[in-house]
Backbone bond lengths (Angstrom), bond angles and torsions (degrees), N, CA, C in turn:
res aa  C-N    CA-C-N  psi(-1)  N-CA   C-N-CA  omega(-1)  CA-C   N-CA-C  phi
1 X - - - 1.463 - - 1.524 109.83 -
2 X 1.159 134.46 143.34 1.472 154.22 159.43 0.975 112.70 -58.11
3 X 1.442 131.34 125.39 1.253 146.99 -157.56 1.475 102.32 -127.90
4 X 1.814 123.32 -24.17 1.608 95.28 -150.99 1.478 157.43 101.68
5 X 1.033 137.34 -131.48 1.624 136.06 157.39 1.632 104.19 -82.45
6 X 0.804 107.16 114.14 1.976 119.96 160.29 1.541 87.94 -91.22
7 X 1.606 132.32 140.04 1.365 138.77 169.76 1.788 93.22 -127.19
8 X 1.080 108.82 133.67 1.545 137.58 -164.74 1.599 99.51 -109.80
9 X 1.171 105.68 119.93 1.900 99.08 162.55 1.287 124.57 -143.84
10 X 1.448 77.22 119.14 1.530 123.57 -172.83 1.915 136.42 -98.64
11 X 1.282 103.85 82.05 1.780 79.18 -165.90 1.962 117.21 62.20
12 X 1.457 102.36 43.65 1.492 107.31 170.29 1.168 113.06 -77.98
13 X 1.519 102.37 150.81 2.027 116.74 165.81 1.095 91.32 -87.81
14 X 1.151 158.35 -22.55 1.551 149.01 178.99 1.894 112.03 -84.38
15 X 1.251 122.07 129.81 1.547 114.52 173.80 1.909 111.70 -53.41
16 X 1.282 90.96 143.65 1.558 82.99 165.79 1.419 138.45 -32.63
17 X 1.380 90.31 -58.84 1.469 105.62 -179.09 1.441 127.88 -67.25
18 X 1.605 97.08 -6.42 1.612 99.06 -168.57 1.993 85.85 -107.10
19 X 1.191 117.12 -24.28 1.818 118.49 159.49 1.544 116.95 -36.46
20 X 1.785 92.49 -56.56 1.254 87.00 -151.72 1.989 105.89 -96.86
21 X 1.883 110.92 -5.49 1.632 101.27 169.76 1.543 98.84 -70.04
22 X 1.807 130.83 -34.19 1.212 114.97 179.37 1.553 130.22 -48.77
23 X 1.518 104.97 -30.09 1.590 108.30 -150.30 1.732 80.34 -100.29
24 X 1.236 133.27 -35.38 1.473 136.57 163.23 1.618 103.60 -31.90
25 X 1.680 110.17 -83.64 1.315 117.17 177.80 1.702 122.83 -30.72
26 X 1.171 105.46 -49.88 1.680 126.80 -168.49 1.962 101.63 -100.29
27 X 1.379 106.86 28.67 1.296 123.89 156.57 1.946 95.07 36.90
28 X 1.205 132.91 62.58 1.217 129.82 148.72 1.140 134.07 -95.57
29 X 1.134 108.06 120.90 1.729 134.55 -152.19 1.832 107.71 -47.80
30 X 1.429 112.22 -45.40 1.481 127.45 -173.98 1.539 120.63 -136.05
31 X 1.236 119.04 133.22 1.656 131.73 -155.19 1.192 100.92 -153.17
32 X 1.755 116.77 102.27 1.516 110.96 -178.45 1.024 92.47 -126.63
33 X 1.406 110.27 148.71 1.576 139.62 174.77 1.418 101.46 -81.38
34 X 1.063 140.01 108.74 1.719 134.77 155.68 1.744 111.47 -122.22
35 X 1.051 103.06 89.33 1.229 120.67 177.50 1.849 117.54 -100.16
36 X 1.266 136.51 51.34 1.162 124.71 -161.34 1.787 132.32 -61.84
37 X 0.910 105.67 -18.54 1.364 129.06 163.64 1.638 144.81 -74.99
38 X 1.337 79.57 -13.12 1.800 104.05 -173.84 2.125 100.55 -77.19
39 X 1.468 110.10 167.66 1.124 92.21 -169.80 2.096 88.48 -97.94
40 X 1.677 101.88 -170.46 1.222 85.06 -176.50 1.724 120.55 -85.76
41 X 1.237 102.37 7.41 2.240 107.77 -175.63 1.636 77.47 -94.88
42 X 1.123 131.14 -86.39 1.508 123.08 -177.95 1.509 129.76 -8.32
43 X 1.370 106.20 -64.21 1.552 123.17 160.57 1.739 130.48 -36.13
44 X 1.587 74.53 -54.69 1.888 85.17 175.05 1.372 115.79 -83.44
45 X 1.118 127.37 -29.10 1.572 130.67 157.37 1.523 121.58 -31.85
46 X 1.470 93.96 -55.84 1.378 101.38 -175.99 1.579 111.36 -94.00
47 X 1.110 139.54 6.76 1.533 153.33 -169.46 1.508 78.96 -103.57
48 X 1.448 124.65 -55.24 1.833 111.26 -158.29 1.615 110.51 -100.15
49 X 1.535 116.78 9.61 1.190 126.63 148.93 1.392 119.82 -74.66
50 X 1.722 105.39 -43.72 1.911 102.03 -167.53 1.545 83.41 -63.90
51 X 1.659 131.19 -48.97 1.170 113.49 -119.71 1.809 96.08 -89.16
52 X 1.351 113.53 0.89 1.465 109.74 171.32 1.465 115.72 -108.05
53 X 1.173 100.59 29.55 1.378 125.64 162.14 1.343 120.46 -96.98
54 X 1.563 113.11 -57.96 1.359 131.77 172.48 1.611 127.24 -71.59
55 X 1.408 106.41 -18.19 1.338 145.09 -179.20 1.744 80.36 -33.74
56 X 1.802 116.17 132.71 1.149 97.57 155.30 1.583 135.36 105.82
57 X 1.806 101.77 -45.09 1.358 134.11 -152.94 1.425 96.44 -92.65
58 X 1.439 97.38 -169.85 1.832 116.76 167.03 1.400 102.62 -108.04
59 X 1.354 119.74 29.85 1.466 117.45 -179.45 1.781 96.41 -117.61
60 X 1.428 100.21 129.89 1.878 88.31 166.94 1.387 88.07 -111.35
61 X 1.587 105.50 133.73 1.502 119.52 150.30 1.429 128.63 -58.37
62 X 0.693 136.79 107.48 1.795 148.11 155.95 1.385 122.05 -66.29
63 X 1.711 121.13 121.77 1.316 123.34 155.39 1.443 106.22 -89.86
64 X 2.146 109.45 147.27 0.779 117.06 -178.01 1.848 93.69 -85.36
65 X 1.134 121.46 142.66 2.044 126.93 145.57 1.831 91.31 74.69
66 X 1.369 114.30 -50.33 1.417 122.31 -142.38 1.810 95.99 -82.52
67 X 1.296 112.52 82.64 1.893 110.71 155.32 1.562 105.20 -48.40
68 X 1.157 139.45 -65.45 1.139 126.91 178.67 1.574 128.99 -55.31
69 X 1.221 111.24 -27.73 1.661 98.71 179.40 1.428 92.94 -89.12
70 X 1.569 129.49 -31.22 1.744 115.15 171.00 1.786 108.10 -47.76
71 X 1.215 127.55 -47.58 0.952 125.05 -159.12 1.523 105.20 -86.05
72 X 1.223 134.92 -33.68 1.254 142.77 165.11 1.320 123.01 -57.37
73 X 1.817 122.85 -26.65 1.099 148.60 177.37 1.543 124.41 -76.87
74 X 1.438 91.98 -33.51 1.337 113.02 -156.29 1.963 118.00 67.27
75 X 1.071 92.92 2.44 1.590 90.97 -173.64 1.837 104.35 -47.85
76 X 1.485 110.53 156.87 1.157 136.79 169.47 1.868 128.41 -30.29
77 X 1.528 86.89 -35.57 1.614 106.85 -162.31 1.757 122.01 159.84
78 X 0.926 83.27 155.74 1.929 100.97 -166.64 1.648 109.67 -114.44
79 X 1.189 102.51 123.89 1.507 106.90 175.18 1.640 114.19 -109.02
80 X 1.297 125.00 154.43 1.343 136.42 -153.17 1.023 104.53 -127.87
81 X 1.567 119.91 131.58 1.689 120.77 135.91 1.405 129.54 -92.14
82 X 1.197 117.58 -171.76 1.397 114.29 -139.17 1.865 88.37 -87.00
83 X 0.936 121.00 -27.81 2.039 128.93 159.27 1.341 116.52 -66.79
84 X 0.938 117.67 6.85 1.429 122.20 -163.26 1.882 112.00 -99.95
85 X 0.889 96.06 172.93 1.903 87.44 -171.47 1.602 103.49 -68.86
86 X 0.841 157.99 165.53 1.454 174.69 -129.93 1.404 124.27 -116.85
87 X 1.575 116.60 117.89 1.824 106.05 -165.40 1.156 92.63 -43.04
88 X 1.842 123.48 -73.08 1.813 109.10 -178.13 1.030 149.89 0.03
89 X 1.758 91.19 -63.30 1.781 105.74 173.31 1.558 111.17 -61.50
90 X 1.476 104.94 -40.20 1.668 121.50 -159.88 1.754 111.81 -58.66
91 X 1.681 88.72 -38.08 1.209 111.93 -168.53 1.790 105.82 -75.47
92 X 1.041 106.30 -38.64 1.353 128.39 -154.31 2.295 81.00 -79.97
93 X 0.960 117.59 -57.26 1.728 117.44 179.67 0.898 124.61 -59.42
94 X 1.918 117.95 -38.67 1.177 135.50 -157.03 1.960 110.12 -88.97
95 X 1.338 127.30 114.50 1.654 106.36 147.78 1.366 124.25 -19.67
96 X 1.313 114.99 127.74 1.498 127.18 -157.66 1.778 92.55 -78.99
97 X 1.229 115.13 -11.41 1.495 121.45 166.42 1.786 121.65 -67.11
98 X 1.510 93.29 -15.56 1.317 92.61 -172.48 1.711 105.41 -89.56
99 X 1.964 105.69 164.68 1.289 108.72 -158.01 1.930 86.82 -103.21
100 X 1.364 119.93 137.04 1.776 120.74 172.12 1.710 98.22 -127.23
101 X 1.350 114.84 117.56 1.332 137.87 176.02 1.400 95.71 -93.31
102 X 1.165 129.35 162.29 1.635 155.96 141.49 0.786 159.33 -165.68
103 X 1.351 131.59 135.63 1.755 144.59 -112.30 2.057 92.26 -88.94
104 X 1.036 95.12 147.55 1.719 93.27 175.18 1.522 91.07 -149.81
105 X 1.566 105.05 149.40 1.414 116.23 -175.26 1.344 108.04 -130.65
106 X 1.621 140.83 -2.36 1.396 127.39 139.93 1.176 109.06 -154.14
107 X 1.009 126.85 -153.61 1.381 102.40 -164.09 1.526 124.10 -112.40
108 X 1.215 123.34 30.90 1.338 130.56 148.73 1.001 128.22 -85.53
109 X 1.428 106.59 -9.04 1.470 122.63 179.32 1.861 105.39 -94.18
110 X 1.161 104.02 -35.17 1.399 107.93 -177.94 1.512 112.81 -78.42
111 X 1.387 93.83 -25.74 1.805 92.19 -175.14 2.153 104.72 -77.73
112 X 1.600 97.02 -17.17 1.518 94.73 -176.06 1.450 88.68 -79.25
113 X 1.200 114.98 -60.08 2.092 97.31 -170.44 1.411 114.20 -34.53
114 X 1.463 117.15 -59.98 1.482 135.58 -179.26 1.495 96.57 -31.58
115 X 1.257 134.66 -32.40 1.384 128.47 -158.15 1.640 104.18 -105.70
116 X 1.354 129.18 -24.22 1.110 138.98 165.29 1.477 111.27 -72.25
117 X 1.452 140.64 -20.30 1.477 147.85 166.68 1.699 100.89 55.95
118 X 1.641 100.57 64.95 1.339 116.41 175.82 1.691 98.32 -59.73
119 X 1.672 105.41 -136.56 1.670 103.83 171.81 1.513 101.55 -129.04
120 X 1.032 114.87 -4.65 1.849 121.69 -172.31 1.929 82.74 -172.25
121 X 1.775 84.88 169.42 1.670 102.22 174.59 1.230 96.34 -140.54
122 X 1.430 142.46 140.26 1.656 152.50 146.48 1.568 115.82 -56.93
123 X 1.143 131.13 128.61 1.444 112.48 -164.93 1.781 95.07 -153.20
124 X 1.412 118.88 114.53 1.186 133.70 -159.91 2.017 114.23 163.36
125 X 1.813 95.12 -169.91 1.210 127.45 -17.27 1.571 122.02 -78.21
126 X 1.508 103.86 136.93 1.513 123.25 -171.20 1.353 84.77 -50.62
127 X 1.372 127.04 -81.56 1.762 134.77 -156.78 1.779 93.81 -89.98
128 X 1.938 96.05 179.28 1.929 90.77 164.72 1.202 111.68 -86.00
129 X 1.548 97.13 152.38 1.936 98.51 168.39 1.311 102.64 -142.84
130 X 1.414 128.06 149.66 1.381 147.41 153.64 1.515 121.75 -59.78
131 X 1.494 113.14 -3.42 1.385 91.96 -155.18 1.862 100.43 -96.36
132 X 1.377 113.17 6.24 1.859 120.80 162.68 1.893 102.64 -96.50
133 X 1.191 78.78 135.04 1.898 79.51 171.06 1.923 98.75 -79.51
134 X 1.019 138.52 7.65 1.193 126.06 -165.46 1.710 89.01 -159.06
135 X 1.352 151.52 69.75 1.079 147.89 159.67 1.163 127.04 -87.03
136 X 1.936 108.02 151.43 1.096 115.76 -165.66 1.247 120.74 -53.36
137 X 1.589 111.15 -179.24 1.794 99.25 150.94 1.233 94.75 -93.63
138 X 1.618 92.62 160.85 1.589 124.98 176.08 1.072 118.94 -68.90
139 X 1.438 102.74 118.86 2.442 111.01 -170.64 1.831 86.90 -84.58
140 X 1.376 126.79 -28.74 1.778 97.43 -175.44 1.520 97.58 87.92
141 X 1.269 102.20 158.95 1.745 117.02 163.64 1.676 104.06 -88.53
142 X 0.666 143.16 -11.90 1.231 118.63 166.94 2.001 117.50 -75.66
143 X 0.986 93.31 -54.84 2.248 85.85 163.56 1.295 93.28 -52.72
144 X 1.483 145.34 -61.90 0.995 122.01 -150.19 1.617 117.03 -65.81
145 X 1.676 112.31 -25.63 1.523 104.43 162.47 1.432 139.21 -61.06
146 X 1.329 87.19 -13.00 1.973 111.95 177.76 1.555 99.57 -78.22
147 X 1.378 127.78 -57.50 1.262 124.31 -169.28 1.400 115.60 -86.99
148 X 1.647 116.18 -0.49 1.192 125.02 159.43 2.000 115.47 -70.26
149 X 1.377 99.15 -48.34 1.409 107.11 178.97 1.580 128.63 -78.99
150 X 1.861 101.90 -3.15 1.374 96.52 169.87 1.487 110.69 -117.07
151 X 1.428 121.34 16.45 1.774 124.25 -172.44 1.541 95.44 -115.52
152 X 1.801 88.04 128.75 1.181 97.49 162.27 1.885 128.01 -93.24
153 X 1.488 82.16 -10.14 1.817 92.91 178.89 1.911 97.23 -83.24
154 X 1.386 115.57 166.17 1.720 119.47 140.41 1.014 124.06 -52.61
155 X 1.405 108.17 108.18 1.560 137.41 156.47 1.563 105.28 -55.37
156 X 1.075 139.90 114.85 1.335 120.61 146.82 1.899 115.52 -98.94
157 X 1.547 104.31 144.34 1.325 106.56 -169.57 1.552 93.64 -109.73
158 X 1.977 103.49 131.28 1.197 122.57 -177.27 1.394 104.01 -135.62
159 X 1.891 103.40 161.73 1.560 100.74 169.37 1.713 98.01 124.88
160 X 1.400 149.16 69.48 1.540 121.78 169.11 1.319 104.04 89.21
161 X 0.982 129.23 17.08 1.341 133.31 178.39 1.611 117.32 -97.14
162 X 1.578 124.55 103.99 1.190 112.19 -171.68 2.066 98.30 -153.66
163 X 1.142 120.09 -169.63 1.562 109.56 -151.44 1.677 96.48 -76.91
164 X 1.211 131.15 -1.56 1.217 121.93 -177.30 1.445 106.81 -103.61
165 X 1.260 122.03 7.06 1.543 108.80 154.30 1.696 96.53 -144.74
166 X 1.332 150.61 13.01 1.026 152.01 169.25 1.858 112.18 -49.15
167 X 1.492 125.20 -43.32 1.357 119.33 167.99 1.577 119.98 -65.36
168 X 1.449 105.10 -2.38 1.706 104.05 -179.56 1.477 95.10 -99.36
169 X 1.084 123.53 -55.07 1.530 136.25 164.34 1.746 86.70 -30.24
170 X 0.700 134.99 -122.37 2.140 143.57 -167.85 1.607 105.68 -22.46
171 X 0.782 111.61 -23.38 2.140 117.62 169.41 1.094 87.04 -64.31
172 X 1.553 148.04 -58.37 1.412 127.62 -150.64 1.359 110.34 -89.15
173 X 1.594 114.38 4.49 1.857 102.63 164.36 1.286 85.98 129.26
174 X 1.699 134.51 -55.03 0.967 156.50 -149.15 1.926 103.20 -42.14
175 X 1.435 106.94 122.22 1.512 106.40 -167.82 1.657 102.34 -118.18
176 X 1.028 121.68 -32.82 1.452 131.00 169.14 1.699 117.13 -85.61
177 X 1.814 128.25 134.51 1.111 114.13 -154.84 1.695 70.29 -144.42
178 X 1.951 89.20 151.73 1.913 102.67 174.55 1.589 78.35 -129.89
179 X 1.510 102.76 133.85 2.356 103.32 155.41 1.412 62.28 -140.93
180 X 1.945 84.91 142.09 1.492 107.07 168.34 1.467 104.04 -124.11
181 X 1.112 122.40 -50.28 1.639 112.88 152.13 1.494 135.22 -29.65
182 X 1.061 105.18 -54.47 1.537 139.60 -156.15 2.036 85.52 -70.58
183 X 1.170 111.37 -50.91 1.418 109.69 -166.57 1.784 111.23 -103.15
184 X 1.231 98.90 -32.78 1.704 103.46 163.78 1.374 157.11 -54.13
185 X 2.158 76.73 -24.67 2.076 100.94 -167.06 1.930 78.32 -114.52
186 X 0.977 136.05 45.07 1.490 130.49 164.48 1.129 113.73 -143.93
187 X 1.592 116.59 137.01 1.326 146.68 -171.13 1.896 109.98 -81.53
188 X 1.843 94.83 -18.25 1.347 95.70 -170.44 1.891 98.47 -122.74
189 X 1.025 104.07 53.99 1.292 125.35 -178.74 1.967 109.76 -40.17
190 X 1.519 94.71 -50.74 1.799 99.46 -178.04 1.317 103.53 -52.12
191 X 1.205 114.51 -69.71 1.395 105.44 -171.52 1.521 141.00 -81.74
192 X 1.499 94.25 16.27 1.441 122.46 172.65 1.877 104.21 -73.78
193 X 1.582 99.64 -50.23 1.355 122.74 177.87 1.697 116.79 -65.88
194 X 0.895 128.84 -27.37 1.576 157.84 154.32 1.310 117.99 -38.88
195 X 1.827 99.71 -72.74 1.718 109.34 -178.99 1.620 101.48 -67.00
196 X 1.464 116.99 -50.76 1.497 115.48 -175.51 1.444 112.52 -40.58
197 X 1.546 116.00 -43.13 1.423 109.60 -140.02 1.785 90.92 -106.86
198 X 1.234 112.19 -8.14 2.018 118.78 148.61 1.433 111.75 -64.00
199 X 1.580 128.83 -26.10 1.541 116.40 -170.06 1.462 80.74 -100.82
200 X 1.244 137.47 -44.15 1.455 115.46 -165.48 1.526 118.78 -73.15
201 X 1.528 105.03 -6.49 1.912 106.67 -173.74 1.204 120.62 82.42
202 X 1.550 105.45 18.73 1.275 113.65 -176.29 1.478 128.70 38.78
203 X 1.597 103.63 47.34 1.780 115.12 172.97 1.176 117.01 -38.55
204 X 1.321 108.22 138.73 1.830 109.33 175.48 1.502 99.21 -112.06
């Protein structure tokens, strides 16, 4: 099912907790913590703050990489990169209740998730972004219409994505949207989430 805005937090000017009662309030479907740098008591602090926030909601919390702080958290589900421990393994640790996303960067990579029948796939970055110290190259909207027309799970499209190219991004089919900038470097976050989710039609 189509969810919409996925909001990513990353190096926010806003506190966590005040991220994640917004994206609670404004009913957003997915809220992942990817913090890679944090230590691991830090991490889980703030993983079992969002998640008694979200506790409840139409929001599932997401750990970024970390099976253990998902499971320590109780958060919703854990999303993966392509270094990351293995849907298998993930699957194999995780409550079969839990939600495992994963990141794909062209499309051999997307067609292997597709075959594992994660619950969604990440698929980028469409445009450039700063926010990986080591980022991919850029697949463009055009792959992304290819891996739009052969997935039957949610694609979400990530990577450089913000309102000045976001209607080219939605031409390619694309129903699920990640800005991590766009929602991270603002103080006025609600209504950042507001205007977005008026151009997207407010997908469920």
């Amino acid at each position: 099912m189509n969810f919409g805005l996925y909001v990513i937090m990353t190096n926010p000017v806003l506190p966590y907790t005040k991220i994640a009662e917004i994206c609670v309030k404004q009913k957003i479907r997915y809220l992942q913590l990817r913090e890679k740098e944090f230590d691991d008591k830090n991490l889980l602090k703030i993983a079992r703050e969002i998640k008694s926030i979200t506790k409840g909601s139409e929001t599932m919390f997401i750990v970024n990489d970390r099976v253990d702080i998902c499971m320590l958290s109780d958060a919703d589900g854990i999303h993966l990169g392509q270094e990351d421990i293995s849907f298998n393994d993930a699957r194999m640790i995780l409550p079969k209740e839990k939600i495992i996303g994963l990141s794909t960067h062209n499309i051999e990579q997307a067609q292997s998730a597709l075959e594992l029948d994660p619950n969604y796939i990440g698929f980028g970055p469409i445009y450039s972004t700063p926010t990986k110290k080591k980022p991919d190259p850029v697949v463009g909207c055009k792959m992304l219409s290819k891996i739009m027309a052969i997935s039957e799970i949610p694609v979400v499209a990530i990577g450089g994505i913000d309102e000045s190219n976001l209607i080219d991004v939605l031409k390619t089919g694309a129903k699920n949207i990640c800005m991590v900038r766009a929602f991270m470097n603002t103080m006025d976050l609600e209504n950042k989430l507001i205007k977005i989710k008026m151009i997207l039609g407010d997908i469920k």
